[in-house]
mmCIF file as gemmi writes it, N, C-alpha and C atoms, coordinates in Angstrom:
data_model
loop_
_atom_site.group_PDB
_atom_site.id
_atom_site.type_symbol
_atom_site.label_atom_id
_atom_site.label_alt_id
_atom_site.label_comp_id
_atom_site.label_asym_id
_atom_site.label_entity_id
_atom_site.label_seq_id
_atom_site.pdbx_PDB_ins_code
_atom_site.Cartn_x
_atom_site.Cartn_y
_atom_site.Cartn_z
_atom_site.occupancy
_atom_site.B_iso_or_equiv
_atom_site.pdbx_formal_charge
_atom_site.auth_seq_id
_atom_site.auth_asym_id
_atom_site.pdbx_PDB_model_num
ATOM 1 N N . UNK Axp A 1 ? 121.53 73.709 76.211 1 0 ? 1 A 1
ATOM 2 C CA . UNK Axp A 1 ? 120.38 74.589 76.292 1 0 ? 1 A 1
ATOM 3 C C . UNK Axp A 1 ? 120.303 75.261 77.669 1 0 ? 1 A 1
ATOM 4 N N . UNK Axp A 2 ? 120.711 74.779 78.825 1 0 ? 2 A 1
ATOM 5 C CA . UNK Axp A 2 ? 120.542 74.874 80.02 1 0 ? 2 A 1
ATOM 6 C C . UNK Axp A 2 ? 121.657 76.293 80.293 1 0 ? 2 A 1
ATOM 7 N N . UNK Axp A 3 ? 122.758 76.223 79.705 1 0 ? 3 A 1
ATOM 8 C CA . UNK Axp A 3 ? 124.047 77.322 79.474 1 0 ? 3 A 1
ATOM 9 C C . UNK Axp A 3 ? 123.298 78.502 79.116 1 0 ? 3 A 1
ATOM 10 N N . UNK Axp A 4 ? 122.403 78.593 77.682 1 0 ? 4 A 1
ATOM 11 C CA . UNK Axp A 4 ? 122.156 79.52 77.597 1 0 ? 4 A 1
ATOM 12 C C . UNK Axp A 4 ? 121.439 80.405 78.239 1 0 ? 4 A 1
ATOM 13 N N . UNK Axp A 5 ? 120.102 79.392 78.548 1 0 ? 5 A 1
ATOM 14 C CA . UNK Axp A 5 ? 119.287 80.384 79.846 1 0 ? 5 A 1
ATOM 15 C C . UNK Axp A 5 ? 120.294 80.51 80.808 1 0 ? 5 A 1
ATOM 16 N N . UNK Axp A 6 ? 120.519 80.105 81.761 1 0 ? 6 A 1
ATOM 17 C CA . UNK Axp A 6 ? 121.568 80.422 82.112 1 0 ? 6 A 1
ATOM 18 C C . UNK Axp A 6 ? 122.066 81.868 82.146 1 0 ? 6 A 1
ATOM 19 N N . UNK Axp A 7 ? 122.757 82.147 80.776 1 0 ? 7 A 1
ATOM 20 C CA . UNK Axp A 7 ? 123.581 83.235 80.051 1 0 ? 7 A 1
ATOM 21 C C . UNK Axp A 7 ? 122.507 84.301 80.255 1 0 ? 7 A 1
ATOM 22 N N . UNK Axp A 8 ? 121.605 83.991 79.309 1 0 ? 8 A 1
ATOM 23 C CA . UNK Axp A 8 ? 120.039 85.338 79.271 1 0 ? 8 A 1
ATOM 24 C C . UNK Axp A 8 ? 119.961 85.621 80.542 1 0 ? 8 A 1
ATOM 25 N N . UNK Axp A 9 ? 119.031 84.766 82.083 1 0 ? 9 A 1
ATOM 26 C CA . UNK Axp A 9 ? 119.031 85.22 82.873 1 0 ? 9 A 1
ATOM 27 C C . UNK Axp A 9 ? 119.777 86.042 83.172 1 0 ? 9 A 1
ATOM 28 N N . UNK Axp A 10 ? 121.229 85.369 83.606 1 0 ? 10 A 1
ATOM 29 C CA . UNK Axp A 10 ? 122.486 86.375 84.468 1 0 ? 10 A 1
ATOM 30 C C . UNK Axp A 10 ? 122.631 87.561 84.02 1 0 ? 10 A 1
ATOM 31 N N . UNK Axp A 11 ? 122.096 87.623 82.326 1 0 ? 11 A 1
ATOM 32 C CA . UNK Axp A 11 ? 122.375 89.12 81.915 1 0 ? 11 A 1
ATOM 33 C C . UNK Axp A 11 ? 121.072 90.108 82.465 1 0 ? 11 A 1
ATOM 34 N N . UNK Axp A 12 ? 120.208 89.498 81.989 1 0 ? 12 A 1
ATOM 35 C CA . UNK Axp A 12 ? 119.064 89.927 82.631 1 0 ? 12 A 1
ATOM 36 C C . UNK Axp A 12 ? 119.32 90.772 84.203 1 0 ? 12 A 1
ATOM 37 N N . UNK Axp A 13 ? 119.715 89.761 85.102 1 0 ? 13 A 1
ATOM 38 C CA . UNK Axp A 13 ? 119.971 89.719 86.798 1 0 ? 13 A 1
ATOM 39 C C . UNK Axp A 13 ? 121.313 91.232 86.354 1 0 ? 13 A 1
ATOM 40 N N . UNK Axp A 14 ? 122.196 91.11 85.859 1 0 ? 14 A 1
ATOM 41 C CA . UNK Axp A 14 ? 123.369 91.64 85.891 1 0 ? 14 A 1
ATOM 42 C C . UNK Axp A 14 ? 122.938 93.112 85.438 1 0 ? 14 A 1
ATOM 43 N N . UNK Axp A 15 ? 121.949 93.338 84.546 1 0 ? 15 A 1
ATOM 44 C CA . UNK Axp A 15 ? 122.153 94.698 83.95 1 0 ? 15 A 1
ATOM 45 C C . UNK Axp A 15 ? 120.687 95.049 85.144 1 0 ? 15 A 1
ATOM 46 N N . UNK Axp A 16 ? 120.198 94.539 85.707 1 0 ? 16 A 1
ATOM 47 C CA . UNK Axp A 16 ? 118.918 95.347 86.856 1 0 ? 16 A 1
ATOM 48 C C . UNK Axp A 16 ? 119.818 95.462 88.038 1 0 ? 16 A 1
ATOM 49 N N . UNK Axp A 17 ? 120.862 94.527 88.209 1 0 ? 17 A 1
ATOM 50 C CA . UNK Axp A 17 ? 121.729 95.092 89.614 1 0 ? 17 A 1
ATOM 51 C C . UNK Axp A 17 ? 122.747 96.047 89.362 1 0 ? 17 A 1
ATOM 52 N N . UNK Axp A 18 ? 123.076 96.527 87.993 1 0 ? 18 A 1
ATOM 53 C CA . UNK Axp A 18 ? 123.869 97.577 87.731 1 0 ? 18 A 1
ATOM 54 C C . UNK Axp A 18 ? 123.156 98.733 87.918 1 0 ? 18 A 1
ATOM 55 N N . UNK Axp A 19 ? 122.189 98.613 87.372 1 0 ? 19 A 1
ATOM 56 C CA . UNK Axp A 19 ? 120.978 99.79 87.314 1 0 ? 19 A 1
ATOM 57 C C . UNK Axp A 19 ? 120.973 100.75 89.072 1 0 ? 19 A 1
ATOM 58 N N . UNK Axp A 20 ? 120.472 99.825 89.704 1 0 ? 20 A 1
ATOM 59 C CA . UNK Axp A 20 ? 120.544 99.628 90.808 1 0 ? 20 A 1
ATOM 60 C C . UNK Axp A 20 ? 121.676 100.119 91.88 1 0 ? 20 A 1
ATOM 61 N N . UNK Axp A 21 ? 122.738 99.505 91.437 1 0 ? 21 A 1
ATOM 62 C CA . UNK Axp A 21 ? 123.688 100.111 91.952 1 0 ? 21 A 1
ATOM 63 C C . UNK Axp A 21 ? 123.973 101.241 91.877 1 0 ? 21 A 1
ATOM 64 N N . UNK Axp A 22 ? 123.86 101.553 90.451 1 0 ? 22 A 1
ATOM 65 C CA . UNK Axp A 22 ? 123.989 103.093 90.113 1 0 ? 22 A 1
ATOM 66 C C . UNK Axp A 22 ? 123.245 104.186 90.914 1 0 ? 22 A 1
ATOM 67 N N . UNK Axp A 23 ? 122.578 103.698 90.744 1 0 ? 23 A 1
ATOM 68 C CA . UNK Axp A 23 ? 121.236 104.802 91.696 1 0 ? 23 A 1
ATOM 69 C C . UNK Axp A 23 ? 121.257 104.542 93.184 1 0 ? 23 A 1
ATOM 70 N N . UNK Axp A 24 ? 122.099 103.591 93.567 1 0 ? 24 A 1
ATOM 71 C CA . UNK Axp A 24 ? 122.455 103.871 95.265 1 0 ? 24 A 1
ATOM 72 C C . UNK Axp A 24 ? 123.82 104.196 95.335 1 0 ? 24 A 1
ATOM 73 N N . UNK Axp A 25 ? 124.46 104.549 94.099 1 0 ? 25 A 1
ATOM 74 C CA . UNK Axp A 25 ? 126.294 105.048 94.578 1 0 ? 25 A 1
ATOM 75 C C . UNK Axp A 25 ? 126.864 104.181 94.893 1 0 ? 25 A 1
ATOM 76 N N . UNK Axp A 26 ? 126.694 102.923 94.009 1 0 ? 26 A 1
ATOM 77 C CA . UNK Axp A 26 ? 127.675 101.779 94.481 1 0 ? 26 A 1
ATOM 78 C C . UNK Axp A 26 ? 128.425 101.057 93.024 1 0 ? 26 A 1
ATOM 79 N N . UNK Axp A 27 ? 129.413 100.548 93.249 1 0 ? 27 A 1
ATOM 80 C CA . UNK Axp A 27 ? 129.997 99.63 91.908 1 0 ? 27 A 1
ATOM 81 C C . UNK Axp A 27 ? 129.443 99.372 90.745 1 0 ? 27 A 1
ATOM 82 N N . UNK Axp A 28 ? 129.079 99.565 89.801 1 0 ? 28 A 1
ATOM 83 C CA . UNK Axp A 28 ? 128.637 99.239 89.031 1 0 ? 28 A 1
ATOM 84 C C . UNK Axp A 28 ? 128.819 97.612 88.633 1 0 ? 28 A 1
ATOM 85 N N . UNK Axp A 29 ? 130.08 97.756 88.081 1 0 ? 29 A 1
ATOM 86 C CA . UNK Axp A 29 ? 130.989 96.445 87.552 1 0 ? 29 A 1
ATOM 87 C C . UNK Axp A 29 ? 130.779 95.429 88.506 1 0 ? 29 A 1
ATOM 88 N N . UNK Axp A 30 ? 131.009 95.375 89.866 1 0 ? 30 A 1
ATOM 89 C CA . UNK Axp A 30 ? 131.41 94.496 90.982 1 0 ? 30 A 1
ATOM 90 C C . UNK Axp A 30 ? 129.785 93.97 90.793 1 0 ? 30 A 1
ATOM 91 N N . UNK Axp A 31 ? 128.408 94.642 90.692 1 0 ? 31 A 1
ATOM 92 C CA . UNK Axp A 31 ? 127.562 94.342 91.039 1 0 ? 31 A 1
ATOM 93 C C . UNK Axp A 31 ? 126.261 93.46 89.863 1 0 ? 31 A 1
ATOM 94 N N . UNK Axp A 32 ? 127.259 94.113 88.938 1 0 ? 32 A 1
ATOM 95 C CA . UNK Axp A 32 ? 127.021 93.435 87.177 1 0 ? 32 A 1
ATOM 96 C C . UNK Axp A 32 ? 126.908 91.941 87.407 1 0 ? 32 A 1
ATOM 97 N N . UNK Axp A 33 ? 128.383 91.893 88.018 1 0 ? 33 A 1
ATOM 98 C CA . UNK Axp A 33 ? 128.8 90.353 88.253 1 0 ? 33 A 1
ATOM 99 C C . UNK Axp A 33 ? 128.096 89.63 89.138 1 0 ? 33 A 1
ATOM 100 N N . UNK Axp A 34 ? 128.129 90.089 90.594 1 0 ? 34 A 1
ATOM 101 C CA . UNK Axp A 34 ? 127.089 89.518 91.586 1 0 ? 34 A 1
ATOM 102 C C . UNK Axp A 34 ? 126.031 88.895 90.89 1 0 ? 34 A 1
ATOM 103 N N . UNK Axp A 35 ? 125.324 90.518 90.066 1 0 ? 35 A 1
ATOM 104 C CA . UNK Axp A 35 ? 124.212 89.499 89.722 1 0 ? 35 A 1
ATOM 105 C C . UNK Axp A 35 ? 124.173 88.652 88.686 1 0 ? 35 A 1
ATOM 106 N N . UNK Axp A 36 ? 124.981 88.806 87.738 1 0 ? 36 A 1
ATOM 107 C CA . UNK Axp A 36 ? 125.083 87.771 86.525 1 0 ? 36 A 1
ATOM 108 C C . UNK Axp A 36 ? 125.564 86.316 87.614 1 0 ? 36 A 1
ATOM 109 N N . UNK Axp A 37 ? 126.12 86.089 88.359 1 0 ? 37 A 1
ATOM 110 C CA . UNK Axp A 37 ? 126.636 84.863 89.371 1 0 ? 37 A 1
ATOM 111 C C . UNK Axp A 37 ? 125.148 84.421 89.892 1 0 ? 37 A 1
ATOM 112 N N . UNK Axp A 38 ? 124.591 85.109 91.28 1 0 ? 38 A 1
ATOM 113 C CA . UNK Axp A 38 ? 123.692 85.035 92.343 1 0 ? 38 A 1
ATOM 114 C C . UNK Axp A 38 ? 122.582 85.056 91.939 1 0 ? 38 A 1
ATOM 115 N N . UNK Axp A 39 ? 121.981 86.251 90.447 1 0 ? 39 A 1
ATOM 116 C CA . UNK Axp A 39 ? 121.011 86.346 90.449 1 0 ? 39 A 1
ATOM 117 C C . UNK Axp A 39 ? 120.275 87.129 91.357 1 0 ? 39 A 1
ATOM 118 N N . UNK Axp A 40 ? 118.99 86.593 91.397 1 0 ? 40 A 1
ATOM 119 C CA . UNK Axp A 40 ? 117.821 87.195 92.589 1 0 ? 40 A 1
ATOM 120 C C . UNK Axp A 40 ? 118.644 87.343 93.599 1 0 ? 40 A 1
ATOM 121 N N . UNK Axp A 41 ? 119.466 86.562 94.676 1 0 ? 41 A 1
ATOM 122 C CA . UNK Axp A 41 ? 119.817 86.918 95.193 1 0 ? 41 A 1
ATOM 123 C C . UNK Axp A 41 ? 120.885 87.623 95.792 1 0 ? 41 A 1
ATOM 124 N N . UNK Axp A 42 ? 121.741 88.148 94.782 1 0 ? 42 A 1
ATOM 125 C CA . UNK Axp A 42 ? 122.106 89.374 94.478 1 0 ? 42 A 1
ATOM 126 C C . UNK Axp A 42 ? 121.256 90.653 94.759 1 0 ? 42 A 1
ATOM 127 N N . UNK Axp A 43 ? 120.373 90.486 93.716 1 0 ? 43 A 1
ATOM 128 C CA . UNK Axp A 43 ? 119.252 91.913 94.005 1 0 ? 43 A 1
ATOM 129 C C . UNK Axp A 43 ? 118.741 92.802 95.003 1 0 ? 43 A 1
ATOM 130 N N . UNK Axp A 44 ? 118.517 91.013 96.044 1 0 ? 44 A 1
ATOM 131 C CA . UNK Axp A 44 ? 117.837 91.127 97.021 1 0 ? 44 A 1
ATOM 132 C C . UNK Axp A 44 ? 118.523 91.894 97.881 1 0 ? 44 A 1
ATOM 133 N N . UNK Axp A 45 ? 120.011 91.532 98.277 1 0 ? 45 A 1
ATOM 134 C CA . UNK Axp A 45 ? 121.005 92.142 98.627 1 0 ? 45 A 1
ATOM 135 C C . UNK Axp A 45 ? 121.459 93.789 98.837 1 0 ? 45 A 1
ATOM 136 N N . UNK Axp A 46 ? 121.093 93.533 97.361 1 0 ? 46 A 1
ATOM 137 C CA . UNK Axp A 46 ? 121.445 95.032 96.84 1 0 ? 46 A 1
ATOM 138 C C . UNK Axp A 46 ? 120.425 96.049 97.283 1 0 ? 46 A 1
ATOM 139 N N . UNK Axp A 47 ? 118.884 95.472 97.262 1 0 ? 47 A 1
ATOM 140 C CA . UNK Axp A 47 ? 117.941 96.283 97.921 1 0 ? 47 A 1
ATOM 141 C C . UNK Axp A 47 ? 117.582 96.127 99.123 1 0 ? 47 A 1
ATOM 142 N N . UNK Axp A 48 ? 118.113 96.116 99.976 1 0 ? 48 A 1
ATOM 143 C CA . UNK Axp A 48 ? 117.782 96.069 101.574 1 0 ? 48 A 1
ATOM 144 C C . UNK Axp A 48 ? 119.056 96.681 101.924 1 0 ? 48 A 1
ATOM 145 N N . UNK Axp A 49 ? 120.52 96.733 101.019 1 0 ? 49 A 1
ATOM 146 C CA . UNK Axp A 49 ? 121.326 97.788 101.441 1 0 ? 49 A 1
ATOM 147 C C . UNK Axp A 49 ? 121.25 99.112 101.463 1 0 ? 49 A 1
ATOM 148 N N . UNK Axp A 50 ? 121.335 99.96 102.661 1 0 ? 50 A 1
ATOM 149 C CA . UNK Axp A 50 ? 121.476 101.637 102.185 1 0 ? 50 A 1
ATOM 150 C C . UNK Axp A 50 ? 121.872 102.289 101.204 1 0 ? 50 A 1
ATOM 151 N N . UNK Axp A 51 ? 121.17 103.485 100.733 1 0 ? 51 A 1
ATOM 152 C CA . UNK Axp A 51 ? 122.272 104.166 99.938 1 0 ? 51 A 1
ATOM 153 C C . UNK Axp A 51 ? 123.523 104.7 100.345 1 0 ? 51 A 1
ATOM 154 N N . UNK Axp A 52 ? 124.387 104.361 99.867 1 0 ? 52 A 1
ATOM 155 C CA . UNK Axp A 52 ? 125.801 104.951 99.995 1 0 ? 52 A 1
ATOM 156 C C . UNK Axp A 52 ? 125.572 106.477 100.467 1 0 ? 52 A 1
ATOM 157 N N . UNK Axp A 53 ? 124.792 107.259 100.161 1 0 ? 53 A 1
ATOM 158 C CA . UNK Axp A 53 ? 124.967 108.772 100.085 1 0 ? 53 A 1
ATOM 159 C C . UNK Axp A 53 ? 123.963 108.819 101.275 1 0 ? 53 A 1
ATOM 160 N N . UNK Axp A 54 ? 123.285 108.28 101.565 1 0 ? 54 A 1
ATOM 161 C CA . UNK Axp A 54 ? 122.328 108.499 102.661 1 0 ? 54 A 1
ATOM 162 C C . UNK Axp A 54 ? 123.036 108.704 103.919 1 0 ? 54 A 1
ATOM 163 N N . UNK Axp A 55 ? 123.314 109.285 104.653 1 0 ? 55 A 1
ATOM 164 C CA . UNK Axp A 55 ? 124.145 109.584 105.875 1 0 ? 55 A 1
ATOM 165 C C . UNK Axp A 55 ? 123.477 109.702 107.138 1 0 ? 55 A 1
ATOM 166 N N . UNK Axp A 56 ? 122.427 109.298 107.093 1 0 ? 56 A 1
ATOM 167 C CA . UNK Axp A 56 ? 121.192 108.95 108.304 1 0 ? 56 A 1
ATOM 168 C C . UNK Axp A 56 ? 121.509 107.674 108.748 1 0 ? 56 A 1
ATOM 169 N N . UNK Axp A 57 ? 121.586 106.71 108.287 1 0 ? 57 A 1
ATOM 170 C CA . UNK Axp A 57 ? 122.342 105.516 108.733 1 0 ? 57 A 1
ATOM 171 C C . UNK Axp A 57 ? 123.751 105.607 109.604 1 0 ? 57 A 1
ATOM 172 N N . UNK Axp A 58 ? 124.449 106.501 108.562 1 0 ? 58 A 1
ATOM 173 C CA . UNK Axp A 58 ? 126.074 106.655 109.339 1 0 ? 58 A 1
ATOM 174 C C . UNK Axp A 58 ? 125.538 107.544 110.989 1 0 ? 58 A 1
ATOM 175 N N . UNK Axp A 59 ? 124.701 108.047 110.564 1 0 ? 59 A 1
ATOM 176 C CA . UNK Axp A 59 ? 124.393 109.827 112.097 1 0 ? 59 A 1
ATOM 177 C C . UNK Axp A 59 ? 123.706 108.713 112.953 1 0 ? 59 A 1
ATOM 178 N N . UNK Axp A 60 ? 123.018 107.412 112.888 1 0 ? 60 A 1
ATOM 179 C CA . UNK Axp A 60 ? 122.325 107.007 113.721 1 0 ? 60 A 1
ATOM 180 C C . UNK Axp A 60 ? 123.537 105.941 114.633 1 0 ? 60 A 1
ATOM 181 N N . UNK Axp A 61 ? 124.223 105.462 114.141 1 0 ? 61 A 1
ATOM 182 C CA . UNK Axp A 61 ? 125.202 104.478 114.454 1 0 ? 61 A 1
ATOM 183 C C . UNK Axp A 61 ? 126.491 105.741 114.864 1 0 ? 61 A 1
ATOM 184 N N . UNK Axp A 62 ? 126.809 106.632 114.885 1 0 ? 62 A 1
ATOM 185 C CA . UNK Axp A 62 ? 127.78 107.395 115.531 1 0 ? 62 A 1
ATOM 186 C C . UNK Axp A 62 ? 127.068 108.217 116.961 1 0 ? 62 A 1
ATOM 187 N N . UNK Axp A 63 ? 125.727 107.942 116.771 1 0 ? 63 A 1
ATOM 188 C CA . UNK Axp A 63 ? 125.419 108.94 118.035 1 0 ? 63 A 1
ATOM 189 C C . UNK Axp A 63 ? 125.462 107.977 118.759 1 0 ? 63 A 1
ATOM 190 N N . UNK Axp A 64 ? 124.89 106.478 118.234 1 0 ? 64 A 1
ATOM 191 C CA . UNK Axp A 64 ? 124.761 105.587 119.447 1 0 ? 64 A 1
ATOM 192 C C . UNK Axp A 64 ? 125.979 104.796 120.466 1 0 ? 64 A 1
ATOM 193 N N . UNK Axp A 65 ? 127.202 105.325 119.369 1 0 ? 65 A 1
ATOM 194 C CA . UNK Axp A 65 ? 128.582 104.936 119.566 1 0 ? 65 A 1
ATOM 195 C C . UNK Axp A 65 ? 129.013 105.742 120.396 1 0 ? 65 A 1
ATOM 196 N N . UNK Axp A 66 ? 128.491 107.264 120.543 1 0 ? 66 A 1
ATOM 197 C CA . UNK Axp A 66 ? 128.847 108.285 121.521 1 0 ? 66 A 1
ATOM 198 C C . UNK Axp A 66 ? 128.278 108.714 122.411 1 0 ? 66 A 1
């Protein structure tokens, strides 16, 4: 019984960190898994990372480099 929740959660966790990913320009697949594995904390992960496309992050860390 314990397998299956288990199973439900991770899918649960796996298809909101795909979601997710998608909409910050990142892996889909790679992040499916994270969260079907990690769970929440996967997510958590995933939302405190930048967006990929956001380039304010990259402009703040190259000026300070120069």
């Amino acid at each position: 019984m314990f397998g299956l929740w288990f199973s439900i959660i991770g899918l649960i966790f796996g298809v909101i960190c795909s979601y997710t990913a998608k909409e910050k320009n990142r892996a889909q697949k790679e992040w499916f898994i994270l969260g079907f594995i990690f769970s929440a904390l996967s997510l958590l992960l995933l939302l405190i990372l930048p967006d990929i496309k956001d380039d304010s992050y990259t402009t703040i860390i190259l000026e300070k480099l120069n």
